[in-house]
C-alpha positions in Angstrom: 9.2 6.8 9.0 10.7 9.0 6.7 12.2 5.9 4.6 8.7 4.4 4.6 6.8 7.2 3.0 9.5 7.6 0.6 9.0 4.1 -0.6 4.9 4.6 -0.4 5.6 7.1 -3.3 7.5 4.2 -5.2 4.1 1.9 -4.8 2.3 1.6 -8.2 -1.2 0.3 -8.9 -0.8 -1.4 -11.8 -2.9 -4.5 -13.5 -4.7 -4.2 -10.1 -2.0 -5.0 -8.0 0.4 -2.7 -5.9 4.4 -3.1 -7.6 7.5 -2.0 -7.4 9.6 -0.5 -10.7 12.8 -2.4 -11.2 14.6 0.8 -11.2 13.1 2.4 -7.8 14.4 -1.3 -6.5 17.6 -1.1 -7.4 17.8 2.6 -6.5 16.5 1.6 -2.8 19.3 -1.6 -2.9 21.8 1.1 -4.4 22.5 -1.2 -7.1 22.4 -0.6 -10.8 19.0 -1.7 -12.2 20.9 -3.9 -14.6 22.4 -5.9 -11.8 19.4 -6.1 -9.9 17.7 -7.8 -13.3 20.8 -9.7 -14.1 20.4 -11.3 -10.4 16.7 -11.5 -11.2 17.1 -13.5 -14.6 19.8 -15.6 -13.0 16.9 -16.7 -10.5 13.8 -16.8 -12.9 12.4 -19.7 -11.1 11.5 -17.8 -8.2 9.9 -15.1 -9.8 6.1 -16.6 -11.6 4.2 -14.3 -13.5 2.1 -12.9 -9.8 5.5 -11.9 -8.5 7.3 -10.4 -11.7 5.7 -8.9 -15.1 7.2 -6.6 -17.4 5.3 -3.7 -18.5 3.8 -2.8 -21.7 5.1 0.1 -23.9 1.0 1.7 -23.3 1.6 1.0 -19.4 5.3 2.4 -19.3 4.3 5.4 -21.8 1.3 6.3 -19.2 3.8 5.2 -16.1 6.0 8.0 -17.3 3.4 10.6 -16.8 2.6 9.5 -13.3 6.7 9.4 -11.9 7.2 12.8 -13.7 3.6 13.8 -11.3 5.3 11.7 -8.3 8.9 13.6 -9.1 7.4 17.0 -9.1 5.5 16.6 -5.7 8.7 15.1 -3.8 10.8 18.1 -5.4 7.8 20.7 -4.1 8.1 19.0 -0.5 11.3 19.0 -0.2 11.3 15.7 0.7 15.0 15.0 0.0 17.9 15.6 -2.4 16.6 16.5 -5.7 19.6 14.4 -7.5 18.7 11.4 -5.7 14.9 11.5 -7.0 16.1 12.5 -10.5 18.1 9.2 -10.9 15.5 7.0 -8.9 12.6 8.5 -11.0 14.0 8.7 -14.7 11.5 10.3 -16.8 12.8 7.9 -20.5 14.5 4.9 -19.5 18.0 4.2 -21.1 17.9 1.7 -24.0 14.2 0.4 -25.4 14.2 -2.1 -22.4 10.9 -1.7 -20.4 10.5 -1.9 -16.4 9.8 -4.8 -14.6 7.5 -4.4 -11.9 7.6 -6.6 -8.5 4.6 -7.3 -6.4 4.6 -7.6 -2.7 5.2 -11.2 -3.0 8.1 -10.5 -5.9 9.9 -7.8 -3.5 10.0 -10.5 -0.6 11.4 -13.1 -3.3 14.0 -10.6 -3.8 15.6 -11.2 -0.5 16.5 -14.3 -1.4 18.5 -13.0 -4.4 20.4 -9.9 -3.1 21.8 -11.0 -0.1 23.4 -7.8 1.0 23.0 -6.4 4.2 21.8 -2.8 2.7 19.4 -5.3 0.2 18.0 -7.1 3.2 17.3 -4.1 5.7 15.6 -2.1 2.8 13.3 -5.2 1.9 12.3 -5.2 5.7 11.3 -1.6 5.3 9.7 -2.3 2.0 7.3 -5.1 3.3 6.5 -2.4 6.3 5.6 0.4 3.1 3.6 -2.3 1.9 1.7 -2.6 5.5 1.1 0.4 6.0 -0.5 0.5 2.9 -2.6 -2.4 3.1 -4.1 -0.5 6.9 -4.8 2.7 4.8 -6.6 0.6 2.5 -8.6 -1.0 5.1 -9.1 2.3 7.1 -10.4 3.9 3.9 -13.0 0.9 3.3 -14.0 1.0 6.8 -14.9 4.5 6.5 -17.0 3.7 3.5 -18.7 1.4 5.0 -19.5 4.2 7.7 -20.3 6.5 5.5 -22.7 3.8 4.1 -24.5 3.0 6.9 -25.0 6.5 8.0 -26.2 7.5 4.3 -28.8 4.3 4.1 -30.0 5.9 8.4 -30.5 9.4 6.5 -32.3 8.0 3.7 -34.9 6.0 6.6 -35.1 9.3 8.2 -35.9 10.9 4.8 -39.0 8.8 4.5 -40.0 9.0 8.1 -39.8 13.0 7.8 -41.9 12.7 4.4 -44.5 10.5 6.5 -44.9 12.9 9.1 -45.2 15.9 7.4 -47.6 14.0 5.0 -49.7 13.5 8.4 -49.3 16.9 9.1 -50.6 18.3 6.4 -53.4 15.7 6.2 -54.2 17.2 9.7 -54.1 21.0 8.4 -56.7 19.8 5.7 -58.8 18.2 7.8 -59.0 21.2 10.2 -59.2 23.6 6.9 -62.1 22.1 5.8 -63.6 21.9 9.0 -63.2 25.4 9.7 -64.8 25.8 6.2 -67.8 23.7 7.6 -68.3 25.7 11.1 -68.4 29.1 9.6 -70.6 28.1 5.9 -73.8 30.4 5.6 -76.2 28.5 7.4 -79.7 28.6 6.3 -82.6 28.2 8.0 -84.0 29.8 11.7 -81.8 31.8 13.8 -82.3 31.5 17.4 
């Protein structure tokens, strides 16, 4: 489990799509990130434009901000070995190469291309971070959805409530003024 949530905080949303950094890849296959896009080049066919993009200088520049965010937390929970997170979350990249980012469908292609044992029983974990993820994701829309249908219940009860005591005070009117009528001055004989 503890693998898992450690690849969760290496899950980006990015373009509207949940990826993967080259280098937190080839930190998790304990390869060098160069190898890991050398072996990725070497296979470009496999890896269309929905599986593999390479990020922007704007997206990197404000991807920076959010690993330095991610490094801090991990660090403050103790999570593991400081080092380790320092090299898998670098805060400048070496060189003026940019990332690559993998989507779910671009990890799994990976697989095919690292065929070490280390490679394949971390992309087994990885598809399971991305699982888990997806029945968050689902948990947290059907609790919307709840939250939905208990707002729209309160909102009937709302007008219901402003009916009644419309009623009621229709009622405390009608009794007001015939109160009013039952003790007027009358005029007149007195018997």
């Amino acid at each position: 489990m503890q693998i898992i949530r450690s690849i969760q905080n290496r899950i980006y949303e990015l373009r509207g799509e949940r990826v993967m950094l080259d280098f937190d890849l080839a930190a998790l296959y304990e390869v060098e990130t160069r190898i890991l896009n050398q072996a990725v080049k070497r296979n470009i066919k496999r890896f269309p434009k929905d599986f593999m993009f390479q990020l922007t200088r704007k997206e990197w520049s404000d991807m920076s901000s959010q690993i330095v965010m991610t490094y801090s937390q991990v660090v403050d929970n103790k999570e593991s070995n400081p080092s380790q997170i320092v090299t898998a979350y670098p805060a400048k990249r070496p060189g003026t190469a940019l990332p690559y980012a993998f989507t779910e469908q671009g990890v799994a292609m990976l697989s095919g291309v690292l065929n070490s044992d280390k490679a394949i029983n971390m992309n087994i974990a990885i598809m399971r971070a991305f699982v888990e993820i997806r029945k968050i994701l689902l948990q947290q829309n059907d609790l919307k959805e709840q939250l939905k249908q208990i707002k729209d219940r309160l909102g009937e009860h709302d007008v219901q409530l402003s009916q009644i005591y419309d009623a009621m005070e229709n009622l405390l009117d009608e009794k007001a003024s015939e109160r009013k009528w039952e003790e007027r001055q009358r005029i007149g004989f007195k018997t």
